[in-house]
C-alpha positions in Angstrom: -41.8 55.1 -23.9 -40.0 53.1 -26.3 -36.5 54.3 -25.5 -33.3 52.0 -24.8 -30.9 53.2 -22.2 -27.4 53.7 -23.4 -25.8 50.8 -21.6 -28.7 48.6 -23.2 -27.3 49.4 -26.8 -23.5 49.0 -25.1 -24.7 45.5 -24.5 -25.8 44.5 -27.7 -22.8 46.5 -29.6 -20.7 44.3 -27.3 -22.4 41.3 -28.4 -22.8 41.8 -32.4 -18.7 42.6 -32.3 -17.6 39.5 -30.4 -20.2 37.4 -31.8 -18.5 38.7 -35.1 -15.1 38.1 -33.7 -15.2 34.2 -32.4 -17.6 33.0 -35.6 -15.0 34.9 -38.2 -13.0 31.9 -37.8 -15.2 29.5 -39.1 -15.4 31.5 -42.7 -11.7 30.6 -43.5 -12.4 27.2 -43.1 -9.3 24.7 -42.9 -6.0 23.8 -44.6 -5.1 19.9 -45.6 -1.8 19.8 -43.8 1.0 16.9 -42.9 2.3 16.5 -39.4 5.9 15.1 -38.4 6.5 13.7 -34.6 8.7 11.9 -33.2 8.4 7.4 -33.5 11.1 7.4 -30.9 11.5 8.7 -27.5 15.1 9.6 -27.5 14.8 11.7 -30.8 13.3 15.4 -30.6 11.8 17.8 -33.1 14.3 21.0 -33.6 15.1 23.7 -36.4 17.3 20.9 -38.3 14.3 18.5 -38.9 12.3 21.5 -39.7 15.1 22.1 -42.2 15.2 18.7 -42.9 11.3 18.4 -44.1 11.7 21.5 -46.3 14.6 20.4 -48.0 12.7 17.2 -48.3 9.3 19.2 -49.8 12.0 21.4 -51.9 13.3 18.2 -53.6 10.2 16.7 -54.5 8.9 19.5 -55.7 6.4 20.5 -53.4 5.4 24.0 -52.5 4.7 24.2 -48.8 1.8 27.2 -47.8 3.9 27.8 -44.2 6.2 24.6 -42.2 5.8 26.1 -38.4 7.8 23.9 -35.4 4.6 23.9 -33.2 5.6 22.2 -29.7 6.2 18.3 -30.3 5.5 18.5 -34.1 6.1 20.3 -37.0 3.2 21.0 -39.4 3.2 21.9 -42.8 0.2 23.3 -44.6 -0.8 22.9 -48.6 -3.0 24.2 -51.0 -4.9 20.9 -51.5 -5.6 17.5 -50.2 -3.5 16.1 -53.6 -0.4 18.2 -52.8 -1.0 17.0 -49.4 -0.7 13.1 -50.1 2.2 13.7 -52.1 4.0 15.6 -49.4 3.1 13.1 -47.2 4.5 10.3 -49.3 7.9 12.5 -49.8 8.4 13.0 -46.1 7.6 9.9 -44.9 10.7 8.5 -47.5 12.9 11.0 -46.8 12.5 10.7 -42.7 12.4 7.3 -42.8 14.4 5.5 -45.2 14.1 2.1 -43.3 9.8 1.6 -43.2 10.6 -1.6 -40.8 11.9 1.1 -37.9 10.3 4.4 -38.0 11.9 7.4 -36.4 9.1 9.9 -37.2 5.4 9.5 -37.8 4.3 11.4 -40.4 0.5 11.9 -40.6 -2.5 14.0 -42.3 -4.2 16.6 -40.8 -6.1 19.5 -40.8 -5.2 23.3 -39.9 -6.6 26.4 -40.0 -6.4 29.1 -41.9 -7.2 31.9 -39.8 -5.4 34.7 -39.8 -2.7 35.3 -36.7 -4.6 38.2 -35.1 -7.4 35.9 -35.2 -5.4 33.4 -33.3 -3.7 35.9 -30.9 -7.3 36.7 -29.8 -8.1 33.0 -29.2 -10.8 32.9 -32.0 -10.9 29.4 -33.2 -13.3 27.8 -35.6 -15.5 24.9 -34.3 -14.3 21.4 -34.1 -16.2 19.5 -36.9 -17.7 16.0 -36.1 -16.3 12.6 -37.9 -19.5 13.2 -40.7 -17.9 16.7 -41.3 -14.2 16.4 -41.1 -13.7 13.0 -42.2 -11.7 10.8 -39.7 -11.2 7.5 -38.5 -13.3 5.2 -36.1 -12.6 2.1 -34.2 -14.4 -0.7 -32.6 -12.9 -2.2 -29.9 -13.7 -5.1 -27.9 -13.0 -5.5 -24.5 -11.6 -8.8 -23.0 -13.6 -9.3 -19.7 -12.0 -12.5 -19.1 -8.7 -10.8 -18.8 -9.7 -8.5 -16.2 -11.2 -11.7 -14.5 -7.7 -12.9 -14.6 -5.9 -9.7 -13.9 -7.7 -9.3 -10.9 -7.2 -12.7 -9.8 -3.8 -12.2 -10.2 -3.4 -9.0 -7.7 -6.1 -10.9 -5.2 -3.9 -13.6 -4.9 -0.7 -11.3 -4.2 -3.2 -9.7 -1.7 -3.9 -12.3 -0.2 -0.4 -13.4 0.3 0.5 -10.1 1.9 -1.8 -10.5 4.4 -1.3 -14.5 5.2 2.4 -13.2 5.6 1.3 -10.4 8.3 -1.3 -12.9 10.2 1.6 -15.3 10.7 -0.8 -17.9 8.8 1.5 -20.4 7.0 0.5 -22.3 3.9 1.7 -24.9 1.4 2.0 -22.5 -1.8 -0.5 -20.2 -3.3 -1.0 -20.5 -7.0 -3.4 -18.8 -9.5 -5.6 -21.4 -11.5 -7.4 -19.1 -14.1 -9.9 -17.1 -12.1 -9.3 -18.9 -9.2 -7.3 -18.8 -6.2 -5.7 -22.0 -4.9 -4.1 -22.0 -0.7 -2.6 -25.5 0.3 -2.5 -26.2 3.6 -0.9 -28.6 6.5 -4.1 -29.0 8.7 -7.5 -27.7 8.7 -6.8 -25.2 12.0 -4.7 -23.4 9.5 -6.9 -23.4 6.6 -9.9 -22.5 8.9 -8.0 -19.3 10.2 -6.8 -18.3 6.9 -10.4 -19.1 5.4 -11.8 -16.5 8.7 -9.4 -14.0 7.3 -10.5 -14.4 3.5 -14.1 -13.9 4.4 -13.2 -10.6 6.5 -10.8 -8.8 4.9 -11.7 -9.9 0.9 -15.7 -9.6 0.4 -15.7 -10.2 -3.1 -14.2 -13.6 -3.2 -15.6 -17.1 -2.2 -14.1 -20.0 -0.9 -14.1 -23.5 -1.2 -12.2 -26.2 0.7 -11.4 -29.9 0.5 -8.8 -31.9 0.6 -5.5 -32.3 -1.8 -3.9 -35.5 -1.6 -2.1 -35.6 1.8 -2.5 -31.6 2.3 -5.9 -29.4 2.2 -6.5 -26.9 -0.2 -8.7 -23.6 0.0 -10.1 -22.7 -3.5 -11.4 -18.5 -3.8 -13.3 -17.7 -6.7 -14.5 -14.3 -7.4 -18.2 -13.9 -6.8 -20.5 -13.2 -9.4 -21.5 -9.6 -8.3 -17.9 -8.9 -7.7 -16.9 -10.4 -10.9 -19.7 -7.3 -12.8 -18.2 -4.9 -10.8 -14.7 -5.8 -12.1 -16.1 -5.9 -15.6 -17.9 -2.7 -15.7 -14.3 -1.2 -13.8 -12.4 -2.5 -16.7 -14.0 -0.6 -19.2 -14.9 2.9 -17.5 -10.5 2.2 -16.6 -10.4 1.8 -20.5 -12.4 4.2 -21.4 -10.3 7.1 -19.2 -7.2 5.5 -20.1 -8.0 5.8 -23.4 -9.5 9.6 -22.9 -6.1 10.5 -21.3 -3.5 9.3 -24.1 -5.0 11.0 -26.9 -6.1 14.2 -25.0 -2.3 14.4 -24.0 -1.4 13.9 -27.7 -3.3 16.6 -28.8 -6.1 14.6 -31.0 -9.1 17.2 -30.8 -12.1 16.1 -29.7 -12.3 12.3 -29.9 -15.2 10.8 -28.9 -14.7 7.4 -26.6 -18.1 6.1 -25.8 -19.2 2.9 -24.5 -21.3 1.0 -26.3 -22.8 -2.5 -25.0 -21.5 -4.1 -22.2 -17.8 -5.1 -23.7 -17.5 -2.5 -26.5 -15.6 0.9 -26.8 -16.0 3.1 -29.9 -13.3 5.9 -30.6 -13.7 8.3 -33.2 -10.9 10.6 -34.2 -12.1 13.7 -36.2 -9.3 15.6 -38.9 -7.2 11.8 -38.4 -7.3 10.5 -41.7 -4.0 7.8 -40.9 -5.4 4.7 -39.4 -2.0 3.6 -38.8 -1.1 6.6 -36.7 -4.8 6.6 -35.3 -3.7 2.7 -34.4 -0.6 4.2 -32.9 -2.6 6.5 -30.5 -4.4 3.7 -29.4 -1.5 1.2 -28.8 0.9 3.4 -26.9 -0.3 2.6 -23.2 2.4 1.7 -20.8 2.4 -0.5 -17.9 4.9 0.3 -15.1 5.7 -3.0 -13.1 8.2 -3.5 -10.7 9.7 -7.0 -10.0 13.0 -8.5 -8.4 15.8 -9.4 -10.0 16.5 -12.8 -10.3 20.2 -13.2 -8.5 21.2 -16.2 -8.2 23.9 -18.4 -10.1 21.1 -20.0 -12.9 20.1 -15.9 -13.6 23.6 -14.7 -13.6 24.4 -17.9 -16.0 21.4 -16.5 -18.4 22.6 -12.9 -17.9 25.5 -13.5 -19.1 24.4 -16.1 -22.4 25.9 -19.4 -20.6 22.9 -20.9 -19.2 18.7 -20.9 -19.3 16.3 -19.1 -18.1 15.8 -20.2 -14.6 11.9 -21.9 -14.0 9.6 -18.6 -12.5 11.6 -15.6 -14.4 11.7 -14.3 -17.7 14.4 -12.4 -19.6 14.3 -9.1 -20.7 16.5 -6.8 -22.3 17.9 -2.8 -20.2 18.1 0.3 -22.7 21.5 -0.6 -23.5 20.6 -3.7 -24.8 22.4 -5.6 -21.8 20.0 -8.6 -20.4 18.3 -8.8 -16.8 16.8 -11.5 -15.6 13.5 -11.1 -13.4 11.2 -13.0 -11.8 7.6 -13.5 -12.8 6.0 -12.0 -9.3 5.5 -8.8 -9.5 5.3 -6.6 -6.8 3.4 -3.5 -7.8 1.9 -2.3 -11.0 1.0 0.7 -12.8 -2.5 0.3 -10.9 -0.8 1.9 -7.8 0.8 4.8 -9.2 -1.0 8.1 -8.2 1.4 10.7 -10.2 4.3 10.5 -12.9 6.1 13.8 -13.9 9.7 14.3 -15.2 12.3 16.0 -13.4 16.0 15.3 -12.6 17.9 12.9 -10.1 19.1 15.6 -7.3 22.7 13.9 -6.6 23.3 13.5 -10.4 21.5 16.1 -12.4 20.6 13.3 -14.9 17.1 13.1 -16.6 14.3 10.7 -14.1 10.8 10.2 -13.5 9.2 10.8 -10.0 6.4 8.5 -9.4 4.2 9.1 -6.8 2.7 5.5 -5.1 -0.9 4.9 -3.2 -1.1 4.0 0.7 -1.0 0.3 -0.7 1.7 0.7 -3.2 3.8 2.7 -0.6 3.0 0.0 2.2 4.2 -2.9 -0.1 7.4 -1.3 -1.5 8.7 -0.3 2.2 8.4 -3.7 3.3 9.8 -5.3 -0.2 12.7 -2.6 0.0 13.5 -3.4 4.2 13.5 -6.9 3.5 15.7 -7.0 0.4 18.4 -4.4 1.0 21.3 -6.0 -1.1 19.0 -7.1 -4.0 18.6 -5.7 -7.2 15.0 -4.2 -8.5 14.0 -4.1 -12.0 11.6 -1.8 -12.7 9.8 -2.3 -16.2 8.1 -0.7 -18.8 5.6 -2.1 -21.2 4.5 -0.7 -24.3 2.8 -2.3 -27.3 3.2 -5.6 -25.7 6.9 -5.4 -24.9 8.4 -5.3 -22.1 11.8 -3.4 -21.1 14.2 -3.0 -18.6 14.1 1.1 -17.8 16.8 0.8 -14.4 17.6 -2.2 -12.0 19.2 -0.5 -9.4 20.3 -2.2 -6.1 18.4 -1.4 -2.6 20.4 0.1 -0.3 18.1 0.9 2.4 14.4 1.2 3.5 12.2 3.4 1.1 9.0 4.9 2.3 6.7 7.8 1.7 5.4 6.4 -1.7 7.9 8.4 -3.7 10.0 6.2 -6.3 12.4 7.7 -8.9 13.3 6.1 -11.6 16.5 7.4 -13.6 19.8 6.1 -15.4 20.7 6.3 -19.0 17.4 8.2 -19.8 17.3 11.7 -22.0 14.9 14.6 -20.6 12.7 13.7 -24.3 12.4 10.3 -22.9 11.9 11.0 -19.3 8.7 13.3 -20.5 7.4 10.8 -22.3 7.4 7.7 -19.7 5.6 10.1 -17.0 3.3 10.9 -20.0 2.8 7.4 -21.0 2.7 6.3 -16.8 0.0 9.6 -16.3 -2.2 7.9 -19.0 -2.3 4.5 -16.9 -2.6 1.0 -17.7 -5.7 -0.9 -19.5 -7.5 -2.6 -16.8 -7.7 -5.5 -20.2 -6.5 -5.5 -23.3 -8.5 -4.7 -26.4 -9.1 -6.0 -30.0 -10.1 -4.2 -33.1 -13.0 -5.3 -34.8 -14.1 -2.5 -36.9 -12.5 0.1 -38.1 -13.7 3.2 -40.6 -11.9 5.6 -42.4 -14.5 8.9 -43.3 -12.3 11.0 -46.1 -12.3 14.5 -45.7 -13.9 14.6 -49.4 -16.9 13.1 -48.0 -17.0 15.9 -45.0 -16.7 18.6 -47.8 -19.8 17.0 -49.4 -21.5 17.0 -45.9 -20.9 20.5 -45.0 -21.7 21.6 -48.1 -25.5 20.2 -47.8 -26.1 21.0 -44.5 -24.8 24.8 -45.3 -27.2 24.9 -48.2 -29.6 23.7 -45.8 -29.0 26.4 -43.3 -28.8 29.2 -45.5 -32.0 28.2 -47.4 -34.1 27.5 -45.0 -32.9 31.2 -43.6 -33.7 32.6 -47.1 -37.3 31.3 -47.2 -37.7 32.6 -43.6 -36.8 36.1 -44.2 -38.5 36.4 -47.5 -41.6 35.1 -45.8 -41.5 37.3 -42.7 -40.4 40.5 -45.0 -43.7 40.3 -47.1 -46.0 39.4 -44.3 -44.5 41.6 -41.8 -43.1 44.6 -43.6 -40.5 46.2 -41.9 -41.0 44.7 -38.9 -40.0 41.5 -40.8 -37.0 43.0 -41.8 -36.3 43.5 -38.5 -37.2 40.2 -37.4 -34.9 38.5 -40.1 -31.9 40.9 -38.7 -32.7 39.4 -35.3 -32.5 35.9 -36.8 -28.9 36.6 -38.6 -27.6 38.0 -35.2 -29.1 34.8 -33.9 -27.0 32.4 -35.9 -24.0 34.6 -36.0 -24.2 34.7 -32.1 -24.7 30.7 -31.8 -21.9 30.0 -34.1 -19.6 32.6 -31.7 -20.9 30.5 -28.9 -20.0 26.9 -30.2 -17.0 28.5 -31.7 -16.1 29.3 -28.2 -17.2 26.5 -26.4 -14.9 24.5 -28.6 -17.9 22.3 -29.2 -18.1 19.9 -31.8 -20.6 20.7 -34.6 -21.9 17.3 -36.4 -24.1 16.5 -39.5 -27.2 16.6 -36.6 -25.7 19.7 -35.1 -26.4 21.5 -38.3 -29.8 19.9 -38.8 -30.4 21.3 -35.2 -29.0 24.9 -36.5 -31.6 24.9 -39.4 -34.3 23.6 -37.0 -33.5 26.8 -34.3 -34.0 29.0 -37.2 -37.4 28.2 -37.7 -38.0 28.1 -34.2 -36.3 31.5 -33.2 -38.6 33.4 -35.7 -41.1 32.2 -33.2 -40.7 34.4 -30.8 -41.3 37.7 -33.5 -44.1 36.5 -34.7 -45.8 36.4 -30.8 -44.7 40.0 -30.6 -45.4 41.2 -34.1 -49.0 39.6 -33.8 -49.4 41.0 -30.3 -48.7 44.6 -32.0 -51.0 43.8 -34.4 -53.4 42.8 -32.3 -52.7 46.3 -30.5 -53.3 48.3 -32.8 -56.6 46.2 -33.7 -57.7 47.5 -30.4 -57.2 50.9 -30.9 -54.2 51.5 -29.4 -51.9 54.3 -30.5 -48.7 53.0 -32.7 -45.8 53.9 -29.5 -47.9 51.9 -27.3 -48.9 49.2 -29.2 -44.9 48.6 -30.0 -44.7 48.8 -25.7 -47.3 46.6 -24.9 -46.4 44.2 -27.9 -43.3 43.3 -26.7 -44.3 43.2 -23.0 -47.5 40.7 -23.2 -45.9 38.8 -25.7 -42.4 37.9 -23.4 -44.3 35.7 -20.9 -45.4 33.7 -23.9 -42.3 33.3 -25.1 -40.9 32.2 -22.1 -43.4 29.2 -21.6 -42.7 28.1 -24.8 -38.5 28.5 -24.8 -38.3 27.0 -21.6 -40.8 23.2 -22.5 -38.8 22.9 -25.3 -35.4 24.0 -23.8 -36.2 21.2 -21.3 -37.0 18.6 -23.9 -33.6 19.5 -25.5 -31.8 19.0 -21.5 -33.1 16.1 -21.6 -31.9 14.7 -24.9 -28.8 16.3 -24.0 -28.8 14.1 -20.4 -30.0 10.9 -21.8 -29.2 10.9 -25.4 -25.4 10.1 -27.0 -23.5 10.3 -30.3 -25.4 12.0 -32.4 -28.1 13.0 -30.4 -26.1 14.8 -28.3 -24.6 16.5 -30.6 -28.0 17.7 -31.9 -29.2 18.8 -28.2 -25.8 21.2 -27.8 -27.2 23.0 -31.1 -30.4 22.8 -29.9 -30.4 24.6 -26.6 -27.7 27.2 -27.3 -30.0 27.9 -29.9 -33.0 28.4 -28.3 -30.6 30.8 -25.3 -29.4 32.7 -28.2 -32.7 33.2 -30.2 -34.4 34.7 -27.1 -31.6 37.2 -27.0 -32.0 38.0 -30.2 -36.3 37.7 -30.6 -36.8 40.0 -27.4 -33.8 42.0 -26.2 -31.9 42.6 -29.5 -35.3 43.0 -32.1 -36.7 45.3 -29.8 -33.3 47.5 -29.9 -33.4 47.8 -33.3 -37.4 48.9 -33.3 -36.9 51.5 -30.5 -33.8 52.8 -32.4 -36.1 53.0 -35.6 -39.5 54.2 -33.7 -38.4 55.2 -30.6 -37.5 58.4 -31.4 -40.4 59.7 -33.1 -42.7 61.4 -31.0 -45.6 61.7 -33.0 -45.7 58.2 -34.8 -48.5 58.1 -36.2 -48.3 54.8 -38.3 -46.2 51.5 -38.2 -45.0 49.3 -41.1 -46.4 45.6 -40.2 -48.4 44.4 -42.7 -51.6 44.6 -42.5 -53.7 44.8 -39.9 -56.9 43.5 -40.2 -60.0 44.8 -38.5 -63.1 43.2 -36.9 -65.1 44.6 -39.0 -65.0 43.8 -42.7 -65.7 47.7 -43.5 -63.3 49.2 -41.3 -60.3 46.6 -42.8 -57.1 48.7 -43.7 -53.4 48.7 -44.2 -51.5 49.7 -41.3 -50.1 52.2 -44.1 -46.8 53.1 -45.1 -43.3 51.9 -45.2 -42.3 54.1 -41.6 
């Protein structure tokens, strides 16, 4: 009656060994380490910077645990967080002797220490939240005006474009803040160009009067159109953000909106705010202007004259000037794709960028109507603006492929299509609060809410062993398989465990007992009845799983929908929450009842159970369900 099929016990073998497996990581905790990469695109991380920093560590004085090249860094690990700052403070001198220009950024961080056969089987530890790990968090506010403009800006391009293609002529189009200013001859051609606004550009509204001897039409972005913009901005932001630290390897950030014009970014294990301000600084905007090439720009090109009204100077790799004129013909906003690769008639090192049906639309017409002409194609990062090739147009170009290439080293043509990949900030941000969490701080934390967690398990299995007997023993080995096979699953999940996350961990405990005591009462009550001990154990177990079902599933929904709604925190106390309750009725009803079958299930004349006693309806006929089985 009580009897397990083999592949039943397979199951649960399977599960107590890699629930074993993926949480063993999580018991050798982490290593305070320091992390070298490159400052500079055209420098690259080999075996003689490796040397380099352990000669460095060497001459200080500083013994190193293991230095490992590990893709585009190289990572040292110490004993302790003091060792750590000093080889930090060592490397960073000897790597850099001139602090005004960089050439690596060194930073802390943390590694860990699980062993390699741990590694080779992909067992990682879980990611710990700020509150744990200690890190860094920004405030950043967004500037919506900017996007106002910046949008402006391209409408007004647009709008040229298509003026140009409806054969509509005008007086001059000029951007006036957030508004769009047409001058026109007469009114018939300001009426027609006013037709077309309203048709093919919904989100604008337009004004007219006159302007001195001419007309002028005035388009303003309406004020739903103007939200929409807004709330574009900062979900642009928010991914652009999202996709430059994911690609520099910062583990689990979280990047949340908050308010209507705020982004906060929180960077578990980074305990640099400069290099965290680094992360968040190094998006590139691709634009792509014409070169201004007439005599005033050659004059300024070469140092002998000014910068011609409408262009700005700025400076090729080489350090050789190029003039180029303020309009800009596409932007970053139209690039689909950027990868690295090689120019195919000269091997050298280039980036393939891969344009929208807009993009490609405007730069075949812009290339078939300036064959002759030079194109600058710039870069902008950190506010700066640089040259990266000017080439000359030779013919037509369409298919919304564009290479860019010359004087460019593979390092640096990865790290543009990185940079290009990530995209451009739909409007720049500020910094108004910033946080550093120290990892002693996170030590403290973990240490309470692992006291917490093991305590309240104590009292649990204490209580349920003098209540229950052995079939409280039982029930508190169900409850360690139950936390051992949560922290496999968030370990493998890759989740991020927070300061509420553990709460949640110790609250699951309490909870997951639940579903023993149903069953162990229902046995009781069994056995109150007159039922013999094998069939009270069947019937225990089978009345008492629809019970626990109701119960798992209100709450599991109450946790889905913290999970749905909630954020930050909360969140982060829902993951915990409903992989709990999953893995507790695993453990409560499948895994408990293993272990019982195991212990009864092969006794064919039981003739007593161990759990507790078992009191009677009538006062005379009370009794211990006797001895220890």
């Amino acid at each position: 009656m009580n009897r397990y099929p083999v592949w039943k016990y397979a199951i649960i073998l399977i599960a107590l060994v890699v629930g074993g497996l993926y949480a063993l990581p999580n018991v050798f905790g982490e290593a305070p380490a320091v992390q070298v990469s490159t400052a500079k695109p055209s420098l690259s991380l080999n075996s003689a910077v490796m040397a380099q920093v352990e000669e460095a560590l060497k001459a200080a004085g500083i013994s190193a645990d293991a230095v490992a090249l590990d893709g585009n860094s190289i990572k040292a690990r110490f004993g302790s967080t003091d060792v750590q700052l000093q080889a930090k403070d060592a490397l960073q001198k000897a790597l850099n002797p001139d602090p005004s220009d960089p050439s690596y950024v060194v930073a802390l961080n943390l590694l860990s220490r699980s062993p390699a056969w741990l590694t080779a089987l992909r067992a990682s530890p879980m990611y710990l939240g700020l509150d744990l790990r200690g890190g860094v968090h920004f405030m950043l506010q967004v500037d919506m005006q900017a996007a106002l403009t910046k949008r402006a800006e391209s409408l007004a391009g647009d709008i040229r474009s298509t003026l140009r293609e409806k054969s509509v002529r005008h007086s001059g189009i000029a951007r006036n803040g957030q508004t769009i200013e047409i001058k026109f001859r007469d009114t018939q051609t300001m009426d027609a160009a006013k037709a077309i606004i309203q048709d093919q550009f919904a989100e604008l509204t337009s004004t007219e009067g006159p302007d001195g001897s001419e007309f002028k039409l005035v388009a303003s972005i309406n004020p739903v159109a103007a939200r929409k913009v807004q709330e574009q901005a900062l979900k642009q932001n928010i991914t652009t953000l999202h996709n430059r630290i994911n690609e520099l390897g910062v583990a689990e950030p979280v990047i949340q909106q908050q308010g209507l014009d705020r982004i906060v970014v929180q960077l578990p294990g980074v305990q640099d705010t400069a290099k965290a301000k680094d992360i968040l600084g190094r998006t590139a905007t691709l634009e792509i202007r014409m070169v201004e090439d007439s005599a005033e720009g050659r004059a300024a090109e070469s140092g002998s004259g000014p910068v011609p009204f409408g262009a700005e100077r700025f400076l090729e790799r080489n350090g050789q000037p190029v003039i180029v004129k303020k309009q800009v013909i596409l932007t970053g906003d139209n690039l689909t794709d950027a990868q690295p690769g090689f120019d195919s008639q000269t091997q050298e090192a280039a980036v393939h960028l891969t344009l929208d049906a807009k993009g490609a639309r405007i730069f075949r017409d812009v290339t078939r109507e300036s064959i002759g002409k030079r194109m600058a194609i710039l870069l902008f990062e950190k506010g700066k603006g640089e040259v990266v090739t000017a080439p000359v147009i030779r013919s037509e170009i369409g298919g919304g492929r564009v290479q860019i290439s010359g004087r460019m080293t593979t390092m640096e043509a990865a790290d543009t299509a990185l940079l290009l990949r990530a995209g451009s900030l739909a409007a720049p941000m500020e910094i108004i609060e910033e946080r550093t969490i120290g990892p002693s701080l996170g030590a403290e934390n973990i240490a309470k809410g692992f006291n917490s967690v093991t305590w309240g398990f104590t009292a649990v299995a204490i209580f349920m062993c003098v209540y229950y007997m052995l079939f409280g023993v039982i029930s508190s080995i169900a409850l360690a398989f139950n936390l051992l096979l949560l922290v496999a699953v968030l370990s493998m999940l890759q989740a991020t465990l927070t300061l509420p996350g553990m709460a949640a961990m110790a609250l699951v405990l309490g909870m997951a007992i639940d579903a023993n005591v149903l069953i162990n009462e229902r046995v009781r009550e069994e056995l109150r009845n007159g039922a013999s001990p094998q069939a009270a154990i069947h019937a225990g177990y089978d009345r008492a799983w629809a019970t626990i079902i109701d119960s798992n599933v209100t709450t599991l929904i109450a946790g889905l929908a913290l999970l749905a709604f909630g954020s930050g925190p909360v969140r982060g106390f829902a993951v915990v929450h409903c992989l709990g309750i999953l893995t507790s009725m695993f453990s409560g009803v499948f895994f408990s009842r293993g272990v019982v079958n195991l212990w009864y299930g092969r006794q064919k004349k039981l003739k007593t159970v161990s759990i507790g006693t078992v009191w009677r309806g009538d006062a005379a006929d009370q009794a211990a369900s006797t001895s220890q089985g």
